[in-house]
Every structure is written in structure tokens, then in C-alpha cells.
VEXFI-756774 format. One line per field, with one value per residue (C-alpha): residue number from 1; residue in one letter; x, z, y. Coordinates in steps of 0.02 Angstrom, whole numbers, plus 50000, padded with zeros to 5 digits. Layout:
# VEXFI-756774
num [NUM,...]
residu [A,...]
xx [X,...]
zz [Z,...]
yy [Y,...]
END
This chain:
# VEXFI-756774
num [1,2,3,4,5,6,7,8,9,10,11,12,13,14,15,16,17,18,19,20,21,22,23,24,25,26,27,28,29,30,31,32,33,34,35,36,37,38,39,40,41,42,43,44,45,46,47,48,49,50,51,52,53,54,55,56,57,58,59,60,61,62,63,64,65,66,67,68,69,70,71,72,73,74,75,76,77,78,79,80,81,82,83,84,85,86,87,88,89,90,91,92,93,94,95,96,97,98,99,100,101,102,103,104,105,106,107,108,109,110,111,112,113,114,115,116,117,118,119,120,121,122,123,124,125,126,127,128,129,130,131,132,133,134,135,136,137,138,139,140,141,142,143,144,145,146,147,148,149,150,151,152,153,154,155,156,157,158,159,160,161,162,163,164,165,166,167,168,169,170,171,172,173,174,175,176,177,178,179,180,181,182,183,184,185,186,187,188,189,190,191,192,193,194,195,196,197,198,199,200,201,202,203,204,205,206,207,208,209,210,211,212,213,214,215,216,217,218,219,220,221,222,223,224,225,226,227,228,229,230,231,232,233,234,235,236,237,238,239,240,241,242,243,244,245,246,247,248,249,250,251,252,253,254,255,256,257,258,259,260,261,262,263,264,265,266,267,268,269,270,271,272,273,274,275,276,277,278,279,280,281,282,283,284,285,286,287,288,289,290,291,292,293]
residu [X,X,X,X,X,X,X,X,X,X,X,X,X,X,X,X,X,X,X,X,X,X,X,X,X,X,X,X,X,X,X,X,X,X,X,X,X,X,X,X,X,X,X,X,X,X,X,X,X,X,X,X,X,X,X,X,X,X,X,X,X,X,X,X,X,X,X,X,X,X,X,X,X,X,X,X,X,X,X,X,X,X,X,X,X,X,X,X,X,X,X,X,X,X,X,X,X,X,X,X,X,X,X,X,X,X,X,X,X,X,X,X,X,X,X,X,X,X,X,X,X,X,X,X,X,X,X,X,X,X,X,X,X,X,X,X,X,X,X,X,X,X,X,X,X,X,X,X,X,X,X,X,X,X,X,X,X,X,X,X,X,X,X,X,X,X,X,X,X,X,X,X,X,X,X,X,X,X,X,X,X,X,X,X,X,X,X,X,X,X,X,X,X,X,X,X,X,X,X,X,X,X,X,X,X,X,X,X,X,X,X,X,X,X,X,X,X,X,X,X,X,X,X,X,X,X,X,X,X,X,X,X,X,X,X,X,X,X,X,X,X,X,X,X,X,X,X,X,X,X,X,X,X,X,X,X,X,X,X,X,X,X,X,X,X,X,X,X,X,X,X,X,X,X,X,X,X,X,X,X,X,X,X,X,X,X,X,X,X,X,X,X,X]
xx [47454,47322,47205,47340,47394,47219,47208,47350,47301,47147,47221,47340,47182,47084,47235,47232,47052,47086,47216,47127,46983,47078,47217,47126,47142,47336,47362,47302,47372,47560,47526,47486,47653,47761,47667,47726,47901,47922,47827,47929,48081,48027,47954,48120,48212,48105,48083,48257,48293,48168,48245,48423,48348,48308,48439,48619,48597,48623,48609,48416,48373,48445,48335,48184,48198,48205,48055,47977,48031,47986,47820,47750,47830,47729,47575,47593,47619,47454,47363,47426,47392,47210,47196,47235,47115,47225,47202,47047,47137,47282,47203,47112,47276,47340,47173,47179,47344,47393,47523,47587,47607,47693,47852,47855,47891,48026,48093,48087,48166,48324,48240,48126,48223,48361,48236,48162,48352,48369,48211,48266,48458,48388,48289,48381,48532,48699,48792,48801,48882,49060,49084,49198,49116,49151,49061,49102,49290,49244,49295,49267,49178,49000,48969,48778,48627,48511,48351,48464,48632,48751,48905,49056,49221,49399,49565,49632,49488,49371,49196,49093,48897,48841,48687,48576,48533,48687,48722,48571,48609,48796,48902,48915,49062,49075,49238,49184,49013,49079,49223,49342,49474,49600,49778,49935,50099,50255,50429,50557,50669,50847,50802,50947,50861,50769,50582,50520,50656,50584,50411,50412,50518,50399,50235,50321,50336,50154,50079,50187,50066,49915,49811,49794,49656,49752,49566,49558,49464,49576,49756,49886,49965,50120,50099,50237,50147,50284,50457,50527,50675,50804,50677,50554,50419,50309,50109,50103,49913,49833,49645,49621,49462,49401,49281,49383,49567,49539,49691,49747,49755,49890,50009,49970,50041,50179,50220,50208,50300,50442,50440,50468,50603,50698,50682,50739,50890,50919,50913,51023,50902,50942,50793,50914,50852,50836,50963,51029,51112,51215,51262,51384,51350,51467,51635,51807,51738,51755,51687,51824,51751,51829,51796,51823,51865]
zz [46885,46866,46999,47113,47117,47118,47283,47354,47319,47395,47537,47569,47545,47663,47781,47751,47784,47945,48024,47976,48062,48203,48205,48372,48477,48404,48439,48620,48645,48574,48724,48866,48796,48777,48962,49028,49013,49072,49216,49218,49240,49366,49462,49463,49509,49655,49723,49735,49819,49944,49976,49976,50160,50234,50187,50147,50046,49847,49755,49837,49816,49616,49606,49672,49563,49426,49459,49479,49303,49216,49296,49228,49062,49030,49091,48974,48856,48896,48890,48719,48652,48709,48603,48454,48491,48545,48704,48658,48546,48655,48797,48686,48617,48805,48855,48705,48615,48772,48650,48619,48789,48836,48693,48747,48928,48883,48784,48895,49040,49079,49065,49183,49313,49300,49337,49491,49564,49551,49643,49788,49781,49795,49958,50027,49998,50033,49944,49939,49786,49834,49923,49842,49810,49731,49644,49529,49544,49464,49594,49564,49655,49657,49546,49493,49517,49342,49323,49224,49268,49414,49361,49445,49416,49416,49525,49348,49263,49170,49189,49212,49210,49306,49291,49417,49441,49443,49598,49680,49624,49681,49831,49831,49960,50028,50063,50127,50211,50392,50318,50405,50293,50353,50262,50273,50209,50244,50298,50273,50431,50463,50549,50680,50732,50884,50846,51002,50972,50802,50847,50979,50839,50696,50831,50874,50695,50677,50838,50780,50599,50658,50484,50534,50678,50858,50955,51063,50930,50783,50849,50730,50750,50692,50691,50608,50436,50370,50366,50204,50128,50191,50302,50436,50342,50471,50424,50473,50496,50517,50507,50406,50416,50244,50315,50407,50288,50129,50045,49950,50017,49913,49961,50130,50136,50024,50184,50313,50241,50165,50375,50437,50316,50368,50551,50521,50427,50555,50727,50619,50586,50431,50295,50155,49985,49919,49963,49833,49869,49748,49748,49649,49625,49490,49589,49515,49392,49496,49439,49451,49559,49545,49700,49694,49839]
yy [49787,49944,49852,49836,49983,50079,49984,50023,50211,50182,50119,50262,50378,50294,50297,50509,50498,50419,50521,50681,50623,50552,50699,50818,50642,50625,50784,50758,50583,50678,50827,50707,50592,50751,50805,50639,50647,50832,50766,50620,50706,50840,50694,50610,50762,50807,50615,50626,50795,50744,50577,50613,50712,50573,50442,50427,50283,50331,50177,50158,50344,50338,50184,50247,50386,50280,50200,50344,50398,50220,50238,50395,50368,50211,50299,50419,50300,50211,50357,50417,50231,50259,50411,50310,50200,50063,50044,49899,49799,49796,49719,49622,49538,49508,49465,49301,49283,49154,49056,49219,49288,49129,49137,49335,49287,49165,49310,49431,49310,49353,49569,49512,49420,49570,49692,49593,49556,49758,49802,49659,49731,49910,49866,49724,49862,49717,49883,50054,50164,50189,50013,49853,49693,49560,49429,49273,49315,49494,49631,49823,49975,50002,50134,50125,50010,50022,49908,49771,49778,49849,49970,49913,49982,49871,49959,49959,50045,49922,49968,49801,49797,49635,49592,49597,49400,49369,49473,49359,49188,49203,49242,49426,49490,49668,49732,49872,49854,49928,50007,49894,49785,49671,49689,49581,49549,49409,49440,49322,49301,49224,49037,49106,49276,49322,49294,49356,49511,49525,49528,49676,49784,49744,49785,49959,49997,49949,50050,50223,50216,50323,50278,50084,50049,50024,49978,49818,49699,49765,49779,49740,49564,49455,49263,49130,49072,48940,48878,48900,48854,48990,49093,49077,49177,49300,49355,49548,49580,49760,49839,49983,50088,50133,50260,50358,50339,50458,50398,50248,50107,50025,50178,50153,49958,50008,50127,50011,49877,50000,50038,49876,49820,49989,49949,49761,49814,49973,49821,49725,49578,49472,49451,49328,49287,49108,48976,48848,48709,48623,48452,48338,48158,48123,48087,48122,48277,48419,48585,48740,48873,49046,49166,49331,49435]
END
């Protein structure tokens, strides 16, 4: 028990003996680590500044500044391992732990493959902060692109971090890319009213809202979708332009439909509920029906 614990004195003494020795290249490996994230930062900061200049695109210039960060971080980092006198045996246990190297890049996989789909995302740029995608049936608004994962935020507030491969292995679709989004609704119709009559009424209500797009390629439009069982059932279709309309968008097809159900009820045009028809098979048992006037 004495032995044992005369050499683990010994070996905190030699440990002592070590740092004081090695404590002027600590102390200058610790400056040039400090040094490195200052510069880091101010790096970041002015990358940025310089870039948001030139282009309009966020998500890329919050990437590249990123980068920028990660970068002189880790060279900092390399330099302060160097003043420890690590810097050999490091490379020396990439240059021959090959077994090693191999279990750490399985482990590091997914890290890896994130990373890459962020830098190709970044650059290939099929979104821009602000713009709704949607991808494996999750749907949101870009809010931030980070080395591993993309922040996307749900109409009814989740915050969802996707990560990056997945935005590159899958479908991804843009709502929003050109600012232009389709909307649509159905109106249920009397099978004895005017279609034609209908049509011009519900077009007039449609080319008096200034916030839906009125050009030649994006007029609105009506077209017959199905018979049901009590109504002929009419697709209203309009174009909205994101980039131009401020407001929300939900509002804005609560107030055209609330418009064209006031006009079809002001022209007198009949929208009925469901229809059930009853029948009685079993003769001789008839049911007493009361009607109230």
C-alpha cells in the first residue's frame, strides 16, 4: 500500500515538474486559443457585414460566416495543441491507428453527412430564410440553416430542426420560391342554378380584391370539381403574391370567401346543406311525422 502510493506521489510530482517546465509554452498556446476566438468572432462579424453588401441571400451569408468562425477556432485550436507538444503524437495517431480511424468515421456518420448536406444547401440555396418548404410531410418556415440541422418553424409554432440529409435525400418543396402561391376553395351550388350566371358573379367578386394577382398567366378562375349529393360543388382558384402581400394569408381567404358567399346570397343563388333521403321498406308501419308550421 506504501509503494503504491509513493508512486502515485511521484507521479503527481513529476506531473508538477512538467507543467512548470512546460507552463511559458501553455501560457502561449492559452493566448493564441483565447486570440483565436476574439478573432473568430470579429472575423465572423465583419465576413458578414461585408457580405450582406453584396447579396440578399441570409441563410448563405449566416453560413459563410459560420464557416468562417469554425475555421479559425480549430486553428487556434491546432496551434495551442502544438504548444503542448501534441501536435506529433496527434498526427502520429491519425497517421497509424487505421482500425481506429475507421469505427470513428462510422461514428461520426450521420455529423459528417449533415455537415456536407449544409455546405451543398448553403450554395445550391433551393431556400432562403423567410420562405415555406416542406419536406417528408413536415411543413414550416425557414428560419435558420446551422452545419447539422435546418430551423424550420410550424403555422402553429413548433420549432423543428431537420437535419440536413434529410433535406437532400428527400423531395424538398418551396412554397414560396417566386413568391407566387396558388389558393382555392369549393362552393356548393343548387343543381337548378345558373352556372354560367354563377360564374360571372363569383369572377366579379374575385377581380374587385386588389391583394390577389389579376396578370394574364395568374387570373383567378372557377371550374366545376364534382357533383355531389345535393350540390354541384365549384373549385374557386386565385394567385397570391407572397412578396408583394404583407399580411396573412389565411385572413386574406377567409375574406374572399366570406365575399363570395355574401354576393351568392345577395343575387339570390341557393348554396343548400346536405340532403337525406329517407326511405321505408317495411310496409304497413308507418312512422308519425309532426310538421310544424
Amino acid at each position: 500500500m506504501d509503494d503504491m502510493i509513493n508512486k502515485l506521489g511521484a507521479s503527481f510530482e513529476r506531473f508538477g515538474d512538467a507543467t512548470i517546465r512546460n507552463a511559458p509554452a501553455i501560457v502561449i498556446g492559452l493566448f493564441f486559443l483565447v486570440a483565436s476566438i476574439f478573432l473568430a468572432y470579429a472575423l465572423r462579424s465583419l465576413t458578414k457585414n461585408r457580405l450582406k453588401k453584396r447579396m440578399e441571400d441570409m441563410l448563405l451569408v449566416n453560413f459563410i460566416g459560420r464557416m468562417v468562425f469554425t475555421i479559425v477556432v480549430v486553428l487556434g485550436a491546432i496551434i495551442f495543441l502544438n504548444q503542448l507538444g501534441l501536435g506529433a503524437a496527434a498526427g502520429g495517431l491519425l497517421a497509424g491507428a487505421g482500425v481506429s480511424a475507421i469505427i470513428i468515421g462510422f461514428a461520426f456518420k450521420d455529423i459528417g453527412e449533415n455537415f456536407l448536406a449544409g455546405f451543398f444547401l448553403a450554395f445550391s440555396r433551393p431556400f432562403s430564410i423567410g420562405d415555406v418548404i416542406e419536406v417528408s410531410n413536415l411543413k414550416g418556415v425557414v428560419r435558420a440553416l446551422n452545419f447539422r440541422n435546418t430551423h424550420i418553424r410550424t403555422v402553429d409554432g413548433k420549432d423543428i430542426f431537420l437535419p440536413n440529409a434529410l433535406l437532400i435525400k428527400n423531395p424538398l418543396i418551396n412554397y414560396t420560391r417566386d413568391g407566387l402561391l396558388r389558393h382555392n376553395f369549393t362552393l356548393g351550388l343548387d343543381y337548378g342554378e345558373d352556372l354560367v350566371a354563377v360564374g360571372k358573379s363569383i369572377l366579379s367578386v374575385l377581380a374587385s380584391e386588389l391583394r390577389i394577382e389579376h396578370t394574364d398567366n395568374l387570373k383567378p378562375f372557377i371550374m366545376i370539381e364534382s357533383f355531389g349529393t345535393s350540390t354541384i360543388n365549384m373549385g374557386i382558384f386565385y394567385w397570391v403574391n407572397e412578396l408583394k402581400f404583407n399580411g396573412n394569408i389565411a385572413l386574406l381567404k377567409t375574406d374572399v370567401m366570406n365575399a363570395v358567399v355574401s354576393r351568392m346570397r345577395k343575387e339570390g343563388f341557393n348554396l343548400p346543406a346536405d340532403i337525406i333521403e329517407l326511405k321505408i321498406y317495411q310496409e304497413g308501419h308507418p312512422i308519425p311525422v309532426n310538421i310544424k308550421g
